[in-house]
C-alpha positions as CSV (number, residue, x, y, z in Angstrom):
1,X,9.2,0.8,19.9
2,X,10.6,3.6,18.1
3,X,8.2,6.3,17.4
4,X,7.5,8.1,13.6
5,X,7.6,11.7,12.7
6,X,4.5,13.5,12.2
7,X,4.4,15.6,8.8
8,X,2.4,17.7,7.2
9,X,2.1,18.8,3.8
10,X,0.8,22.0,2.3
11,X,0.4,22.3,-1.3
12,X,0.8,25.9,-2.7
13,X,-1.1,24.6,-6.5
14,X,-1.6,27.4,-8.1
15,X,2.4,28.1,-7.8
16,X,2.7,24.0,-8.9
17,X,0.9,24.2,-11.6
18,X,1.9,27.5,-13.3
19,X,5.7,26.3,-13.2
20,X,5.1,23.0,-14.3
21,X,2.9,24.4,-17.1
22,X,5.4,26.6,-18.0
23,X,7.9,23.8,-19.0
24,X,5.4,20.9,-19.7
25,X,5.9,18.8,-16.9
26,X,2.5,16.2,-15.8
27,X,1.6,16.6,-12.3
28,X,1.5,13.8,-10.4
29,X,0.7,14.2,-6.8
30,X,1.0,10.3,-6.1
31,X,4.6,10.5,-7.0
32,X,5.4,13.6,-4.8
33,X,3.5,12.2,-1.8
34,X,5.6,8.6,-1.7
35,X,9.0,10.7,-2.4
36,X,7.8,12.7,0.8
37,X,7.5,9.2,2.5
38,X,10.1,8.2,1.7
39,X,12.3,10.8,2.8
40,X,11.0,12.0,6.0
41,X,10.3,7.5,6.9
42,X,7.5,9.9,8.6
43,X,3.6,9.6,9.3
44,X,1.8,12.0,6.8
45,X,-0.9,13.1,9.7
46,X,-1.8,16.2,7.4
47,X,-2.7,17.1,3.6
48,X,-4.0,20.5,2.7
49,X,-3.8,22.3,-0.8
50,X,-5.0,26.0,-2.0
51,X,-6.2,26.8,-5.3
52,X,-9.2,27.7,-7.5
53,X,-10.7,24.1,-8.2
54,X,-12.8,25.7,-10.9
55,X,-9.4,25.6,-12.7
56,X,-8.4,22.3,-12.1
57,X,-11.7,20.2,-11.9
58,X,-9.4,17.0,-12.6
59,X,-6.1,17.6,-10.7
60,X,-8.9,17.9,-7.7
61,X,-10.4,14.4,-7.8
62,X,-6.8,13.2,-7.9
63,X,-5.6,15.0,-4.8
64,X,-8.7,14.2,-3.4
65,X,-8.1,10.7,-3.5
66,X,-4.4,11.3,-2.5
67,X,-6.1,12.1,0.9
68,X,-6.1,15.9,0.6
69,X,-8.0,18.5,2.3
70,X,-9.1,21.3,-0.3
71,X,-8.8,24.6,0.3
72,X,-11.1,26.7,-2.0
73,X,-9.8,30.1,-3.3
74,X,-12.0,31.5,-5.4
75,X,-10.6,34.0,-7.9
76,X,-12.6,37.8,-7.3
77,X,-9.6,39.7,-8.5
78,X,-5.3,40.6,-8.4
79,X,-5.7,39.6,-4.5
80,X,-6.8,35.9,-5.0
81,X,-3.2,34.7,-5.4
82,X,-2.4,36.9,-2.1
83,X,-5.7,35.0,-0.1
84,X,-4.4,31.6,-1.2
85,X,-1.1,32.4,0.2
86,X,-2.5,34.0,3.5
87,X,-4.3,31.0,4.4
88,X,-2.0,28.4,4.1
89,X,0.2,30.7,6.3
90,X,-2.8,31.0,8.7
91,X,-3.6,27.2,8.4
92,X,0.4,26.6,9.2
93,X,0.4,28.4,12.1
94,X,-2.6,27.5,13.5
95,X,-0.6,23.8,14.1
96,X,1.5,25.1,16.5
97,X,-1.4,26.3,18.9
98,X,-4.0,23.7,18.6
99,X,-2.3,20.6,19.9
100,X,-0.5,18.7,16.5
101,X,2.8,17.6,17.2
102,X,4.3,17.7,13.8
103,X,8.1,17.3,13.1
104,X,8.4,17.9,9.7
105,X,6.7,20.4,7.5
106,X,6.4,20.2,3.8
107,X,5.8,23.4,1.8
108,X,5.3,23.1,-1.6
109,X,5.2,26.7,-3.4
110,X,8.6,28.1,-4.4
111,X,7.0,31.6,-3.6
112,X,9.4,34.0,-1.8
113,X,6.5,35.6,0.4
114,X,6.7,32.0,2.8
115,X,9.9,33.1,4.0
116,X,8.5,34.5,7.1
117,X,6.5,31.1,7.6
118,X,9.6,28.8,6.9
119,X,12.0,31.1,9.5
120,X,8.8,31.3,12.0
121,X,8.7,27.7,12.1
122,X,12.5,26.7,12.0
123,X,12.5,29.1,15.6
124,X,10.5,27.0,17.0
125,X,12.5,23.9,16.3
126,X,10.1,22.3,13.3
127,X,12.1,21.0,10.2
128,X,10.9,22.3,6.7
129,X,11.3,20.8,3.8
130,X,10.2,23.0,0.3
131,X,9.1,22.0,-2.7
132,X,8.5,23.4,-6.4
133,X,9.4,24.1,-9.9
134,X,13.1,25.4,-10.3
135,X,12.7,28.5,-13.0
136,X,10.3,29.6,-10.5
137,X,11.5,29.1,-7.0
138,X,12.9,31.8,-4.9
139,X,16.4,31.2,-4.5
140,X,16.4,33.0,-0.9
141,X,13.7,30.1,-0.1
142,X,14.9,27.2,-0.9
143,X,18.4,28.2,0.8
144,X,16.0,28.5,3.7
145,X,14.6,25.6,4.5
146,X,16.4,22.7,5.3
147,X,16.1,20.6,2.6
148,X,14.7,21.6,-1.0
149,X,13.1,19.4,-3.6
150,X,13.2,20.8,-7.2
151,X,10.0,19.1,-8.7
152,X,11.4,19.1,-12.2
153,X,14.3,16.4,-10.8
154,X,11.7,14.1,-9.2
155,X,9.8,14.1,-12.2
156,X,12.2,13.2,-15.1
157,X,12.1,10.1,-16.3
158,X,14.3,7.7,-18.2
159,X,13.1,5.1,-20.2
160,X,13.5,2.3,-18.0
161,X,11.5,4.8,-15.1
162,X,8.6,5.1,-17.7
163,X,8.6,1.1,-18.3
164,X,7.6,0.9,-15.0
165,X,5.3,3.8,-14.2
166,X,3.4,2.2,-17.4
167,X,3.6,-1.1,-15.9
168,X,2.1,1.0,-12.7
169,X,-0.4,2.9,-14.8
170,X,-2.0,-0.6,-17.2
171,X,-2.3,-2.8,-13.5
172,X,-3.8,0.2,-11.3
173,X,-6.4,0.7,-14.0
174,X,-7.3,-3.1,-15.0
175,X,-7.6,-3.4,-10.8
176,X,-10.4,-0.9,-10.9
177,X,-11.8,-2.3,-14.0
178,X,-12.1,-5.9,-12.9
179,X,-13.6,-5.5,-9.6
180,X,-17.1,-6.3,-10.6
181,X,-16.0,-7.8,-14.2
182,X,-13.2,-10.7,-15.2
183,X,-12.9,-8.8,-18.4
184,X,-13.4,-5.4,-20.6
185,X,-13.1,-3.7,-23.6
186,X,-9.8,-2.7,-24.6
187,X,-11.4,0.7,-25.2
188,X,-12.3,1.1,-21.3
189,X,-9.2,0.1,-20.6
190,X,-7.3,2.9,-22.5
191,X,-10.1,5.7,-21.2
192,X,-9.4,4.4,-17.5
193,X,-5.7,5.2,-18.3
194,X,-6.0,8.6,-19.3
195,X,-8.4,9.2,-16.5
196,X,-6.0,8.2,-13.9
197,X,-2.7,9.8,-15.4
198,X,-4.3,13.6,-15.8
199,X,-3.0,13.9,-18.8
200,X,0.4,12.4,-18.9
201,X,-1.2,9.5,-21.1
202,X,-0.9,8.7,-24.1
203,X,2.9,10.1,-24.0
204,X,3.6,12.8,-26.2
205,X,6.1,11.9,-28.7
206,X,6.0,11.8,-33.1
207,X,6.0,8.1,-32.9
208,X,3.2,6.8,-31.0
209,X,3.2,3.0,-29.9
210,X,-0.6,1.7,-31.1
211,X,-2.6,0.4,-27.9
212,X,-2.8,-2.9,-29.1
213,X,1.3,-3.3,-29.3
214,X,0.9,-1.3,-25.7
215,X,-0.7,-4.3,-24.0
216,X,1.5,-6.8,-26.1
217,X,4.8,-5.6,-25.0
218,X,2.9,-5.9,-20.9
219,X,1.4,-9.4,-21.8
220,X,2.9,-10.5,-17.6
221,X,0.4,-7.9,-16.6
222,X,-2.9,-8.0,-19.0
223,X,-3.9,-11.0,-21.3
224,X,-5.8,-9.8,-24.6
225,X,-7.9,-11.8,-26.9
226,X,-10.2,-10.7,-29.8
227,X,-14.0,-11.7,-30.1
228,X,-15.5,-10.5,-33.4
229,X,-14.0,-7.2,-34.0
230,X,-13.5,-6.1,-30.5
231,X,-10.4,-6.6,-28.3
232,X,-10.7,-7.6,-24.7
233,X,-8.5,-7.5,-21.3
234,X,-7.8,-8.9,-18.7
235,X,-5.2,-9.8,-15.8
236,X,-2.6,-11.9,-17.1
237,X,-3.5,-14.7,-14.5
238,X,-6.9,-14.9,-15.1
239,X,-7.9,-18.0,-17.6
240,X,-11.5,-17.7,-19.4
241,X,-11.3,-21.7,-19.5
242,X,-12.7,-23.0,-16.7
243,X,-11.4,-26.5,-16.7
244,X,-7.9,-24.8,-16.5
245,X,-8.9,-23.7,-13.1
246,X,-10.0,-27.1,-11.4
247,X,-7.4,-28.5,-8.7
248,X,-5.0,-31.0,-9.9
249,X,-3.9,-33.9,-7.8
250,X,-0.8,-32.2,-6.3
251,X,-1.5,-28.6,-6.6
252,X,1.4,-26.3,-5.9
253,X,1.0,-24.1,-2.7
254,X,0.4,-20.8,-3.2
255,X,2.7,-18.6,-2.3
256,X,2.0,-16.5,1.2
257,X,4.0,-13.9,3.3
258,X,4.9,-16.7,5.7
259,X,7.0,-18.3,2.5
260,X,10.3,-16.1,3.7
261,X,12.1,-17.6,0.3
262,X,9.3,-16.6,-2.1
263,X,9.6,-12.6,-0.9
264,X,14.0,-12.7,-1.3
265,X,13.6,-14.4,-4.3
266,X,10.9,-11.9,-5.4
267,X,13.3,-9.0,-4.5
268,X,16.6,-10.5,-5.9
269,X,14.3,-11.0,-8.8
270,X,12.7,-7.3,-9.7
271,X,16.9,-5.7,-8.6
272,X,18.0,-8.1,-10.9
273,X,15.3,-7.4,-13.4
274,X,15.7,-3.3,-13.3
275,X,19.4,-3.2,-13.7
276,X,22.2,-4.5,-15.7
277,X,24.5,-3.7,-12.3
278,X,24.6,-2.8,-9.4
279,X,24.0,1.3,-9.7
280,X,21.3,1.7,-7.0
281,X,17.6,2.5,-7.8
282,X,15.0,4.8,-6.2
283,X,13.1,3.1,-3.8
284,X,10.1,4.6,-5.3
285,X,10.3,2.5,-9.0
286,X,11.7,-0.5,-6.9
287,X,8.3,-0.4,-5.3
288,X,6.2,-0.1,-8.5
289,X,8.1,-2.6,-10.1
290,X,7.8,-5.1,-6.7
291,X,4.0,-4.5,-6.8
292,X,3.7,-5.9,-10.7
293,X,6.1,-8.7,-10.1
294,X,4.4,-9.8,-6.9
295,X,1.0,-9.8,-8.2
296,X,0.9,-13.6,-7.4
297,X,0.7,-13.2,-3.6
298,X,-1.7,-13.5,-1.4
299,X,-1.2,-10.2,0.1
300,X,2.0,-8.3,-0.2
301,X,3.7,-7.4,2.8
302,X,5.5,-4.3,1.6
303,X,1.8,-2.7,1.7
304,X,1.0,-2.9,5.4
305,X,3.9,-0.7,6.8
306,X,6.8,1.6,5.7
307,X,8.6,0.8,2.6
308,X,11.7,1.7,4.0
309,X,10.7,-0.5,6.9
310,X,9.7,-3.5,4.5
311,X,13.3,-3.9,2.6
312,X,15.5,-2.8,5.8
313,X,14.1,-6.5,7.5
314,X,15.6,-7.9,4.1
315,X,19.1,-6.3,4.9
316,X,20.7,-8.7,4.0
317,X,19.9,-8.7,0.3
318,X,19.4,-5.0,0.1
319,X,20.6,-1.7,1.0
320,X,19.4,1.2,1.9
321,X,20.8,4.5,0.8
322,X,19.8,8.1,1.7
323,X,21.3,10.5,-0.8
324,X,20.1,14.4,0.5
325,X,16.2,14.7,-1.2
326,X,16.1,10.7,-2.7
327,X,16.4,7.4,-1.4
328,X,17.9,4.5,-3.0
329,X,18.4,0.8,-2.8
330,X,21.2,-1.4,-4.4
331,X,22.6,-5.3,-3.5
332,X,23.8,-6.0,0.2
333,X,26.9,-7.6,-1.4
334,X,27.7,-4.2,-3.7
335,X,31.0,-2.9,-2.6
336,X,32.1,0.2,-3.3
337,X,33.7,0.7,-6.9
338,X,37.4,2.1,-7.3
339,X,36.4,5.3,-8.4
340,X,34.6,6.1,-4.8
341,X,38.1,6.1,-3.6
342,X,39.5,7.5,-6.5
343,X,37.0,10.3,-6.0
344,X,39.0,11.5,-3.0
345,X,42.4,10.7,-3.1
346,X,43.0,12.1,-6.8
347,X,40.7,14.2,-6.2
348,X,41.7,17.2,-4.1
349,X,40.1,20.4,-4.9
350,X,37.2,21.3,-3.5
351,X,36.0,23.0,-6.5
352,X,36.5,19.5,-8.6
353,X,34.9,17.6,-6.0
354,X,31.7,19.6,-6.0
355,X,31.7,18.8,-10.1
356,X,32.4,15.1,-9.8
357,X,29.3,15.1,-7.3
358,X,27.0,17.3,-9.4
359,X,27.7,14.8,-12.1
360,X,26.9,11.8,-9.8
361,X,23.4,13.1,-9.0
362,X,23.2,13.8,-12.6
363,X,23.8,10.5,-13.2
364,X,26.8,10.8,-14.9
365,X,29.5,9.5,-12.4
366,X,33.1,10.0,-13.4
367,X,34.4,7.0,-14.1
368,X,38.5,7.6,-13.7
369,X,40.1,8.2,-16.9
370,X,42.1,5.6,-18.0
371,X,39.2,2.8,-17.2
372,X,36.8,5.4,-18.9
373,X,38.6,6.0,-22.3
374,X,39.7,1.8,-22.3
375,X,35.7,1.0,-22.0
376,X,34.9,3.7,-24.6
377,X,37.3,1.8,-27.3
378,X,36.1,-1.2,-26.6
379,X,32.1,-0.7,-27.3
380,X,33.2,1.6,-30.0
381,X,35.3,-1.1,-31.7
382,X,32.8,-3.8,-30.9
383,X,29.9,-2.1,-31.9
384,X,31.1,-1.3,-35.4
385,X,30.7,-4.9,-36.3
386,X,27.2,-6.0,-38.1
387,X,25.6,-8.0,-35.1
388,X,23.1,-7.9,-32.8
389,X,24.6,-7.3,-28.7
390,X,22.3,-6.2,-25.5
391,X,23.2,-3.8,-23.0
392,X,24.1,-7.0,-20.5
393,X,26.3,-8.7,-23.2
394,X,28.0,-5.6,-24.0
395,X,29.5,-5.4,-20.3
396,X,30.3,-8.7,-20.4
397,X,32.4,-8.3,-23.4
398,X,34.2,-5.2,-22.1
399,X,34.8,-7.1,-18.6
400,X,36.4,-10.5,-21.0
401,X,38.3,-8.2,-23.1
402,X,39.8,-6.4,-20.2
403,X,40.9,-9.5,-18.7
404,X,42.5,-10.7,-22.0
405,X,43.9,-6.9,-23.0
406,X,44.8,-5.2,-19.5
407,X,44.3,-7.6,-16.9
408,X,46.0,-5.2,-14.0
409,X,43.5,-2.2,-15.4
410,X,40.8,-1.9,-12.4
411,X,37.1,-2.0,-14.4
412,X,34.3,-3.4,-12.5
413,X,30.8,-3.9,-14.3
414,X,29.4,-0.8,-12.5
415,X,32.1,0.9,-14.6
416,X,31.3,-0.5,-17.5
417,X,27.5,0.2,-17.1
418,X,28.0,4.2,-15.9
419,X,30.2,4.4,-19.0
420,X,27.2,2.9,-21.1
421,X,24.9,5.4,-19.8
422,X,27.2,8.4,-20.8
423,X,27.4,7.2,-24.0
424,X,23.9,6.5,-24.6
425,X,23.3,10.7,-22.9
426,X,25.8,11.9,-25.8
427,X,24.0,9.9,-28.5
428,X,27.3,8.0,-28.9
429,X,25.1,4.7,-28.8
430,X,21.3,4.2,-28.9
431,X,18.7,1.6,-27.8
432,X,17.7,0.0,-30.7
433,X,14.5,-1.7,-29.2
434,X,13.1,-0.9,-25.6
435,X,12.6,-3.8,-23.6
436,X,11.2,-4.2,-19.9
437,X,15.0,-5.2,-19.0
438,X,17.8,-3.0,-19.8
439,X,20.3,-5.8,-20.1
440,X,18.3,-6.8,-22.8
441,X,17.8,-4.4,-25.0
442,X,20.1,-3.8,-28.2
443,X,22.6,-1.5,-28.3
444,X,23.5,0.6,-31.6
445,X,26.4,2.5,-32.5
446,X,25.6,6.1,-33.6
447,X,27.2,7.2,-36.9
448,X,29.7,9.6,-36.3
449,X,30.0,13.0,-38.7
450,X,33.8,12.8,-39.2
451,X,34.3,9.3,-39.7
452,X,37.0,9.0,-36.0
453,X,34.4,7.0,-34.7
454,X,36.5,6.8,-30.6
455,X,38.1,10.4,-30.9
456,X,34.5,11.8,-31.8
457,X,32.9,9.4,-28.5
458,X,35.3,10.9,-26.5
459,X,34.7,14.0,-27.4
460,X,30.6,13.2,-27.3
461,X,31.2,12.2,-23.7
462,X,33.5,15.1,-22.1
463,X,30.4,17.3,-24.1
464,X,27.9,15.8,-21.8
465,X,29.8,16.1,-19.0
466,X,30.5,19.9,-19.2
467,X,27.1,20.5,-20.4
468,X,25.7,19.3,-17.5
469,X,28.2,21.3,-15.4
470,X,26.3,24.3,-17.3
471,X,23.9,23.7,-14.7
472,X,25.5,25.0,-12.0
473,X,25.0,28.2,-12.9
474,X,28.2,29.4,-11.7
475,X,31.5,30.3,-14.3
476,X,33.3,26.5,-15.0
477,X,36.7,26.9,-13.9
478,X,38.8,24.8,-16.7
479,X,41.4,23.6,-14.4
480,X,38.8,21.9,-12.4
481,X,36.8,21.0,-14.7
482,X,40.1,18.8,-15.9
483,X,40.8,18.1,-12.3
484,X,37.5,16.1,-12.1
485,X,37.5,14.7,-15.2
486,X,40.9,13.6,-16.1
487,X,42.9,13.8,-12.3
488,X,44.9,16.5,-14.0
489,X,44.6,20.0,-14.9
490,X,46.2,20.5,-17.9
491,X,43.3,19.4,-20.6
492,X,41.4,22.8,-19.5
493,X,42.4,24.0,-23.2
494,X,40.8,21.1,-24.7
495,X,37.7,20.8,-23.0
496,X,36.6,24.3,-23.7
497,X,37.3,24.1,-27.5
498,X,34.9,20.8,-27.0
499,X,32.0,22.9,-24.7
500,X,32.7,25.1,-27.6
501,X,32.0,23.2,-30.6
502,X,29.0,21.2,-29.6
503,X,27.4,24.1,-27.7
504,X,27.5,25.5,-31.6
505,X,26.8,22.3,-33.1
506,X,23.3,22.6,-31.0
507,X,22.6,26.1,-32.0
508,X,22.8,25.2,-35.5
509,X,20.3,22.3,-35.2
């Protein structure tokens, strides 16, 4: 039987909690310890974190409950940060001696004054993975360890990420509602939420969704009915009549773990339910989402070992993929798009390889040129027309007209859905309603300033890309930069009078 890796995490959280601060970002300590799980497929066998609790009374009870130890540092002066620091060295070190066999150590500070830890514990073999906010991480550090996790990349969400987590966040908090109780106030319901999210909840934005509409738009997770004036809840499954609840003649069996075609249909479901292609998802959402669809079980399966572990016995519906500090899953039967290959055979310099894979992780893959500019017309063209057309029937149009149009052109509907997504991140189109499922919700056409409605897309697009490729941090060589997005280097000229123009058009807004 193949044995696990011991880890152990310690959480620098005064040095969290600053950064995060600093550019409003939640904390959720839930979220970093299943990304840890998820990429180490270790045993957690130690949780400690530093820091004046008097300061963070709440984040406390959550790490608390996250299975923390905490390590009080009370503040007496300029050398309280320094005593924080010093004993989560001390604490470090004193593994080594006193008879843990840990493989993997996660440090979670982006303080420079750790270097000395992270080199004393590479000597002697260990692997350390960092952790922390990226304004303030020392660079020297996180070149150091052997892996580094910028918080501010785990924590970004899409919309379809914060479907889920409030999918995650309405379920978790009805479950610790309706343990002694079928039903509650709708009132409790929304104070449970914000307890549990520190903060994150209700999300900040000008245009607030009411609760009620809230717990409408989950009606598969929480049923709501009025009595009098107030509104109650409860889980979507439970029925207030009890006659409803008596055994009929023939009653259906419920579903249990032994069912193997219940759990692939389950997972084929939630992949198919999260996605409009096949562009893999992190294993983290997956899970969230698996745990709301598979509320009907008897007991879930997924819950009583590794995650990892779980899906890898369903291999032959799902795959695993491990991309540096993230794991992902997509469908066993996904084969690799043209533009993998494309990726290195037109594809030669080093330097224009290293953009078309910063874009990737950006999620903006480089969809090759000729497919990319043929999808972009098409949406464009369709989507000037007065009628109503989802993200899922969108693609399907593109893929129809392609056949009709240029049958030898090679456009697969991951193509056509990466394309999407560019567009939708240079606000050439827009979701005009959120729905659960992507492939479901309307798509828009935004209006365009000049009136070239596909010359000013394109232009939108080759923005977002080089924007992103800002983030580098490094001088963007133009000839690469054309290299990796058009497999030729002589639209350098062009793309910086683009990077140009909309880098004013945002200082003007």
């Amino acid at each position: 039987m193949d044995t696990q890796a011991d880890v152990a995490i310690f959480l620098d959280l005064d040095n969290l909690l600053i950064g995060a601060r600093e550019v409003r970002l939640p904390f959720d300590i839930e979220l970093i310890v299943e990304h840890i799980r998820e990429l180490t497929s270790g045993r957690i066998v130690l949780r400690q974190a530093y820091g004046d609790w008097r300061q963070h009374s709440k984040i406390s009870e959550a790490l608390a409950r996250a299975g923390f130890g905490l390590q009080a540092v009370v503040r007496l002066g300029t050398m309280s940060k320094n005593l924080a620091d010093m004993q989560m060295v001390v604490d470090t070190l004193d593994t080594l001696i006193d008879g843990y066999q840990i493989d993997t150590y996660v440090l979670i500070t982006g303080d420079r004054d750790f270097l000395p830890l992270v080199q004393t514990l590479r000597k002697r073999s260990k692997t350390v993975i960092g952790m922390g906010i990226e304004h303030t991480t020392s660079n020297t550090l996180a070149s150091l360890c052997d892996q580094y996790i910028y918080y501010d990349e785990l924590i970004k969400d899409t919309p379809a990420k914060q479907q889920i987590k409030m999918s995650a966040l309405i379920e978790r908090s009805l479950n610790q509602l309706t343990q002694q109780r079928e039903r509650v106030p709708a009132s409790v319901l929304r104070q449970k939420m914000e307890e549990l999210s520190q903060g994150t909840f209700p999300p900040p934005g000008p245009q607030k969704l009411r609760f009620r509409d809230l717990l409408e738009a989950h009606e598969d997770i929480v049923a709501t009915h009025w009595e009098g004036t107030t509104l109650y809840v409860a889980h979507a499954n439970h029925d207030d009549n009890d006659e409803a609840q008596a055994p009929t003649d023939n009653p259906d069996p419920a579903p249990t773990n032994d069912n193997l075609p219940d759990i692939e249909t389950l997972l084929q479901t939630v992949l198919t339910d999260l996605q409009s292609s096949n562009e893999p998802i992190e294993a983290g959402y997956f899970k969230q989402a698996l745990e709301s669809a598979g509320q009907h079980l008897r007991s879930r399966p997924w819950q009583k070992q590794q995650f990892t572990k779980f899906l890898a016995q369903y291999d032959h519906i799902i795959t695993i993929i491990r991309d540096e500090s993230a794991v992902f899953i997509q469908h066993h039967d996904h084969q690799p798009d043209d533009d993998d290959t494309a990726n290195h055979t037109t594809t030669t310099n080093s330097l224009a390889k290293e953009y078309r894979s910063h874009l990737k992780k950006a999620g903006l893959r480089v969809i090759p040129n000729e497919a990319r500019l043929f999808i972009l017309q098409t949406v464009v063209n369709k989507l000037q027309h007065p009628q109503d057309m989802t993200w899922k029937e969108l693609i399907n149009h593109v893929i129809n007209h392609k056949k009709e149009k240029q049958p030898d052109l090679k456009i697969s509907r991951n193509f056509v859905n990466d394309v999407l997504r560019l567009a939708q991140r240079a606000e050439v189109i827009k979701l005009a309603d959120k729905k659960p499922s992507l492939g479901n919700t309307p798509v828009k056409l935004t209006p365009s300033a000049n009136g070239h409605l596909f010359q000013e897309a394109v232009m939108r697009c080759d923005a977002c890309y080089l924007m992103e490729l800002d983030n580098l941090k490094t001088e963007l060589d133009w000839e690469e930069a054309s290299i990796a997005l058009y497999e030729n280097s002589d639209r350098g000229r062009y793309l910086r009078i683009v990077k140009q123009r909309f880098a004013q058009n945002n200082q003007s807004k």
